[in-house]
N, C-alpha and C positions, 0 to 999 in steps of 0.2 A: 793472521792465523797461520798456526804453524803444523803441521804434521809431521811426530815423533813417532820413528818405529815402533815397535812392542820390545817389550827386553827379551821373551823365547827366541824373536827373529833374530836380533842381534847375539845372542849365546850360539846358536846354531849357524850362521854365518861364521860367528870366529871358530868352531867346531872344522872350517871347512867341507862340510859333510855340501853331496850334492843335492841338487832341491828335487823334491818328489813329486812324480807327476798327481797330479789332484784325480785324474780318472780311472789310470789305471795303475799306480802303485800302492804300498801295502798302509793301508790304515794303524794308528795306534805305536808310531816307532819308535824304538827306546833308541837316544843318542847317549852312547854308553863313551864317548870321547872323554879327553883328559882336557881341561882348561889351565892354562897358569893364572897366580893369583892374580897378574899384570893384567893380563886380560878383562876378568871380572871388576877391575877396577876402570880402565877404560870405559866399558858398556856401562859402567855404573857413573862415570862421569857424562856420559850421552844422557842417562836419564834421567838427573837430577833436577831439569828444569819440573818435570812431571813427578816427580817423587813426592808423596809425604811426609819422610821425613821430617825432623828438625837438622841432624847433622848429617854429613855424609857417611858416616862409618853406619847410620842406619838406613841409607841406599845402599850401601854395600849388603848389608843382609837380605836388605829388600831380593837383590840379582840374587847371593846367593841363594836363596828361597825359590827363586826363579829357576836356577841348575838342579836344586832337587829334583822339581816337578818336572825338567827334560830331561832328567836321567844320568847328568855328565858329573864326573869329578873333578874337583880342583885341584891342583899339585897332587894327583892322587888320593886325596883324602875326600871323604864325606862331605857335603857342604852345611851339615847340622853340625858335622864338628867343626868345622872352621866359623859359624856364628857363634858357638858355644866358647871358643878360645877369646873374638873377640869382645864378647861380654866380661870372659876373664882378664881381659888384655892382655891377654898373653901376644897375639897379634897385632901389629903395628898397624893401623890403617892413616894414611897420610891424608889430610885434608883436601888439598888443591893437586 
């Protein structure tokens, strides 16, 4: 048996952002950080064992779906447009 982080915890770890205390810090925090695309592909090779996907460019959406809901941007940009580019392929997503 194996235990795999969650994809938030890993986003927010490569965010560097410091951890908040559970009792007395503030509820509900937007992580308004910048991700490179490198990165989201990383955390998205951590979590393709648990992924449903079929290929990995659709674990890649899987995280960025996941940056949405924590609030962060990718190379600056939206992470609904960066799944929408790779639907176009306009974006390269590398396999391995």
């Amino acid at each position: 048996m194996e235990i795999l982080p969650a994809a938030s915890s890993l986003l927010i770890k490569a965010l560097n952002e410091p951890v908040r205390d559970r009792k007395k810090g503030p509820k509900d925090i937007k992580h308004d950080g910048n991700l490179t695309f490198d990165q989201v592909l990383e955390v998205a090779r951590q979590m393709r064992p648990s992924s449903m996907a079929r290929e990995f460019k659709g674990t890649v959406k899987e995280i960025l779906g996941t940056c949405f809901s924590v609030g962060c941007t990718v190379d600056g940009k939206h992470p609904r447009d960066l799944q929408k580019a790779i639907d176009k392929k306009e974006v390269d997503v590398p396999e391995a």
